[in-house]
N, C-alpha and C positions, 0 to 999 in steps of 0.2 A: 550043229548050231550051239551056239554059247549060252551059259544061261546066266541073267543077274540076280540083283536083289531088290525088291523093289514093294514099295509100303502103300498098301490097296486101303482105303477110309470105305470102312463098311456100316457106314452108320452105329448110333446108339452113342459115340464116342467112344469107337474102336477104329484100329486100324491093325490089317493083317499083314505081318512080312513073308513075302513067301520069294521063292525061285520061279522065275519065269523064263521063256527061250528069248534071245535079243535078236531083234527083226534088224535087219539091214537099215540104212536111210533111203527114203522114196526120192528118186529125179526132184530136182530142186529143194532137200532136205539136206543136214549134215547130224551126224552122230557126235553128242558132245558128252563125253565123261564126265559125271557129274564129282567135283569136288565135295562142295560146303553148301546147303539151301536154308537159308531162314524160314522161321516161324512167326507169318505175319498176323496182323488181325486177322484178315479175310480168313485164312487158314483156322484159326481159334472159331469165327464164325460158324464154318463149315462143322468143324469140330463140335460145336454145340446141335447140331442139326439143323442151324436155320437156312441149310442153303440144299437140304434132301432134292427140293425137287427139280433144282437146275443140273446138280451134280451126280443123284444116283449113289447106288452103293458099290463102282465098281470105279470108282478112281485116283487114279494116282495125284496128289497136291502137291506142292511146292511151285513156287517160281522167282523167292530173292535167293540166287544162284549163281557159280562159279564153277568153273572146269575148262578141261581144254577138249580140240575135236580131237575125237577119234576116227572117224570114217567122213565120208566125202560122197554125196551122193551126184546123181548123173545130171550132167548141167553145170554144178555150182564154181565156182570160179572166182578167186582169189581171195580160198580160203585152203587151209595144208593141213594134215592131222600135228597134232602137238599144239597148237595154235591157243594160245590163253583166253578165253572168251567170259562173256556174258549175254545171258539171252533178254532182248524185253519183248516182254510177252504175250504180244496182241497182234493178232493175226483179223484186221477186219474183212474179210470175206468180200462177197460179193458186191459190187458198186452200187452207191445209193445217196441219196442227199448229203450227207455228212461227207462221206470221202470225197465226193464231189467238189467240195468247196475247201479240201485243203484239210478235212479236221479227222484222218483217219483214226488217232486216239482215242475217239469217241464215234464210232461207225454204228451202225444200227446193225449191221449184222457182225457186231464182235464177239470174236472166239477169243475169248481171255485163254489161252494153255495157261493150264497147272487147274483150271477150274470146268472149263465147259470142255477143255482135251485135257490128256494124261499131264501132269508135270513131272516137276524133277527130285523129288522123292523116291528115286529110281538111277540105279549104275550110268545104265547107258539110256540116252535122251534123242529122241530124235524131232529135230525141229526145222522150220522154213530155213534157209538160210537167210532173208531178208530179215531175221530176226535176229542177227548176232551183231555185237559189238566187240573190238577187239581192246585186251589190255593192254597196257604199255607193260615192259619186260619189267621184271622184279615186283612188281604189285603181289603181292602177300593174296593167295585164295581164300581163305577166311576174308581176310579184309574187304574183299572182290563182291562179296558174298551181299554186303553192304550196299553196291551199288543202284539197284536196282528200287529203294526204299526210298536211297538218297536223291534216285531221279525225281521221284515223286515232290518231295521237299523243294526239289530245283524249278519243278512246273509250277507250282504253289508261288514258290517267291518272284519266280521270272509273270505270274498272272497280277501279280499286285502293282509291279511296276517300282517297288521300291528304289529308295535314289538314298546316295550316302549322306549317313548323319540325321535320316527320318528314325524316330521313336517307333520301336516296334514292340505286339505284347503279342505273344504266344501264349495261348488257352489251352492247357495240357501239357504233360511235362510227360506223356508216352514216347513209345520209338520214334515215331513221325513228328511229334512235337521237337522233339529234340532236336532232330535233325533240319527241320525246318529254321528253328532258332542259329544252328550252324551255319546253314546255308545265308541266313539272314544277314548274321552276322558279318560273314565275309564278304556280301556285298554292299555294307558299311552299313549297318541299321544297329541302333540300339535297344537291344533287347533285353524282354525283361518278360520270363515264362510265368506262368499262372498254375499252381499245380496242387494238391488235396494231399497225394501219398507223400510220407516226407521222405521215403529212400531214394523215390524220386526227385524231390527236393535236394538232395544232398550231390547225386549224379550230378545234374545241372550245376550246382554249386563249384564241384570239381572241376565242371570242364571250364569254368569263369565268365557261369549268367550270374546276373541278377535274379533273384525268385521273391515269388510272394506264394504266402499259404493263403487262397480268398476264405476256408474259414476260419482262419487266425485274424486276420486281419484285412482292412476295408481297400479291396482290389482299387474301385476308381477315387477315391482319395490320396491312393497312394501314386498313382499314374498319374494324378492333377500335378500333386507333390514334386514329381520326377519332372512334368515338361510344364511348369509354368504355367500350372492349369489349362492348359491348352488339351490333353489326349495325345491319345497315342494316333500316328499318322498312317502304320498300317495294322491290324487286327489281325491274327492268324486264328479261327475256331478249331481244334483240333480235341477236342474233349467227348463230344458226342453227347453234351448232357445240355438238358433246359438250363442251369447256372450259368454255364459256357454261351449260353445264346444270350441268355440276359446281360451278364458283361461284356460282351464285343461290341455292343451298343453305349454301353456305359459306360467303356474306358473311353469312347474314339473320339478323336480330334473333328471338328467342323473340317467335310468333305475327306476322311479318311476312308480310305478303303478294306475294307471286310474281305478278307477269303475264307471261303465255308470248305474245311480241309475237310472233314469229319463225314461221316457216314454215320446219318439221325436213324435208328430205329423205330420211332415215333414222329411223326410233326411236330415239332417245335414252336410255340409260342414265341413271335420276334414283336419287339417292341416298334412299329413302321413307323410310328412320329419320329423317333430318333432318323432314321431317313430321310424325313421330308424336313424335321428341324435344323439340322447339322447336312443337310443334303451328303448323306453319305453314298457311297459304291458297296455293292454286294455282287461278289464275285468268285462262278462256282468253279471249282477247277477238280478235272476228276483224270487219273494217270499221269500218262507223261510223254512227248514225244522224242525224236531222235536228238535231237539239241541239247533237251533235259538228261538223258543218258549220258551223252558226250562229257556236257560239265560235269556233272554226277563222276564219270569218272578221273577225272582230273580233281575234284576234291579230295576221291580219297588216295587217291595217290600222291597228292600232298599231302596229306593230311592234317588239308583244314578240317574233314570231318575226322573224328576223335574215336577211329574203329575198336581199338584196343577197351576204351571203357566205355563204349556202346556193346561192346558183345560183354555178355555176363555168362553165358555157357556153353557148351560146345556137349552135343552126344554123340551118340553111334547110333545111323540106323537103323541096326536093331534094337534099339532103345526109346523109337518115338515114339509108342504109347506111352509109356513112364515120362519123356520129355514133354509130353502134350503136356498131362496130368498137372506136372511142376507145375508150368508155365499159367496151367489154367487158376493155379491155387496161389500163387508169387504173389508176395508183394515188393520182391525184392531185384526180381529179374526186368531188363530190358529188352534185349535183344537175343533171343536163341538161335543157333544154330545147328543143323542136323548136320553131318560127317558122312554123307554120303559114299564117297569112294576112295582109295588111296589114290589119288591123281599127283604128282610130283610138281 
C-alpha cells in the first residue's frame, strides 16, 4: 500500500504533517490527486479553535481545490483517471425537508468535506463522485484552485438577482468580497467595494473598482454622490463587522436588496426601520449549487475572474503551519494557496 502526505489540524493552532497509507476509493467514490487547495476563512476559523467541537483534533481541511483523478471506484461512470477536476464539497446526507424541496446546499444533514469529513490537504482524496466537476482543457490548476470560492460569489450575485447597469456596493474588500465585486461586475453591475485595509484598497484598485475607505471618508454620501442620491440597488455585506451592517442599510437604494455574504460571529445590530422605510430585501445566501460551480468555472477560465492577482502566494505542504501563521498575521495577502501534490 502507498503512502501520502497529508496535513492532520491538531488543535491549539497546529497542524501535523505526517505519512499515512492511501485507502483505495469506496464504490461510488473516485480518488482525486490533489493539486492546489486554498486557505479559506472557514479554514483560518478552524485554525483559531473556534470550530474544536464540530471538527476534532484528527482532521484533515482544505476544500477550495484542484487535481485530477487518479483511481476510479466501483460504480462510477463517466469519469477516467487523468481527468482535470474540482470537488464542491457538500455531501447532504440523508433526506429530509430541505433536500426535499430542491435546496440540498443547505440540507440539514450536511457533511461539509474538508470540515465534518477529511479534506484536501492531503495527496490523494477520496470523494463521492457526485461531487466532481470537470475542467475544460488548459485551465491553469492553481487557477482551478479559485473555483470553488468563486462559486460562492456566483450564488451570492445570482441570489440578489442583479440586472445590468444596477449600482452595486460590496462591504469588504476580502477574498470573497472581491470576487463577488468580479462576479458582479460581469453581470453588468456597477461596482464600487467598501473596504478599511488599504492593501486591500490598492488590489481592488488594480483590478479596475472603484473603492472607498468608510474611515476616510463618508461611505453613504459618497454612494448618494455616485447614483443621484438614490443608493445603491444591490448591497453585498461581506465584512463580518457591526460598521458593515450599519452601512448596507445606509448606502441602499428604496427597495434594494441586501445579501448577508458574511458569517456574523456575534448578532448584529440591523437598523429594521431602514426595511420597513425603503421597503428593502434581506437576502441570506449560504454555499453554492451546481449552476454556481458551473459559471464559477467558466469565469475563471476566461478570466473575467482576475486569478493571477487574487493569489498572493503559493506554499508547500510541508509548510502549512508557517503558511497558516503568515496568512493569520497578513495584512498584505489575499488569497493563499497550499501546493499540495506535483499533479501535471
Amino acid at each position: 500500500m502507498s503512502t501520502i502526505t497529508a496535513a492532520y489540524y491538531r488543535g491549539n493552532k497546529t497542524f501535523a504533517v505526517e505519512e499515512v497509507n492511501a485507502q483505495p476509493p469506496a464504490a461510488g467514490e473516485v480518488q482525486v490527486r490533489v493539486a492546489y487547495c486554498g486557505i479559506c476563512g472557514t479554514d483560518l476559523h478552524a485554525y483559531h479553535g473556534n470550530m474544536d467541537a464540530r471538527i476534532g483534533f484528527e482532521r484533515i481541511l482544505g476544500h477550495e481545490m484542484s487535481g485530477r483523478i487518479a483511481a476510479v471506484g466501483e460504480g462510477v461512470e463517466g469519469w477516467s483517471e487523468g481527468d482535470a477536476v474540482v470537488v464542491r464539497p457538500l455531501d447532504p446526507g440523508a433526506p429530509n425537508p430541505a433536500t426535499e424541496a430542491g435546496y440540498a446546499h443547505v440540507s440539514h444533514n450536511m457533511n461539509f468535506i474538508g470540515l465534518d469529513s477529511d479534506g484536501a490537504f492531503q495527496q490523494l482524496w477520496n470523494v463521492p463522485a457526485f461531487t466532481l466537476h470537470a475542467l475544460p482543457e488548459g485551465l491553469r490548476l492553481d487557477h482551478a484552485a479559485l473555483i470553488e470560492p468563486a462559486a460562492v460569489a456566483c450564488h451570492d450575485v445570482r441570489l440578489s438577482g442583479l440586472a445590468p447597469g444596477e449600482d452595486v456596493v460590496v462591504i469588504g474588500g476580502g477574498p470573497i468580497g472581491v470576487l463577488v465585486a468580479m462576479v458582479a461586475r460581469d453581470a453588468g453591475g456597477k461596482v464600487v467595494i467598501s473596504e478599511v485595509n488599504e492593501h486591500r484598497l490598492k488590489i481592488a484598485g488594480q483590478l479596475g473598482f472603484d473603492t472607498i475607505n468608510p474611515v476616510k471618508e463618508d461611505l453613504p454620501a459618497l454612494i448618494n454622490a455616485r447614483t443621484g442620491n438614490k443608493g445603491a440597488d444591490v448591497v453585498f455585506e461581506v465584512s463580518g463587522t457591526q460598521p458593515g451592517v450599519d452601512a448596507m442599510t445606509a448606502v441602499a437604494a428604496t427597495r434594494a436588496r441586501i445579501v448577508m455574504v458574511a458569517i456574523h460571529a456575534k448578532k448584529p445590530s440591523v437598523d429594521m426601520f431602514q426595511f420597513f422605510w425603503r421597503e428593502l430585501k434581506l437576502i441570506g445566501a449560504r454555499l453554492y449549487e451546481p449552476e454556481d460551480y458551473d459559471k464559477a468555472i467558466t469565469l475563471v477560465a476566461s478570466g473575467a475572474i482576475d486569478a493571477d492577482t487574487m493569489i498572493t502566494d503559493v506554499s508547500p505542504l510541508s509548510e502549512i503551519q508557517a503558511a497558516f501563521e503568515r496568512l493569520d498575521n497578513s495584512p498584505t495577502a489575499l488569497k493563499s494557496l497550499i501546493k499540495v501534490g506535483e499533479v501535471a
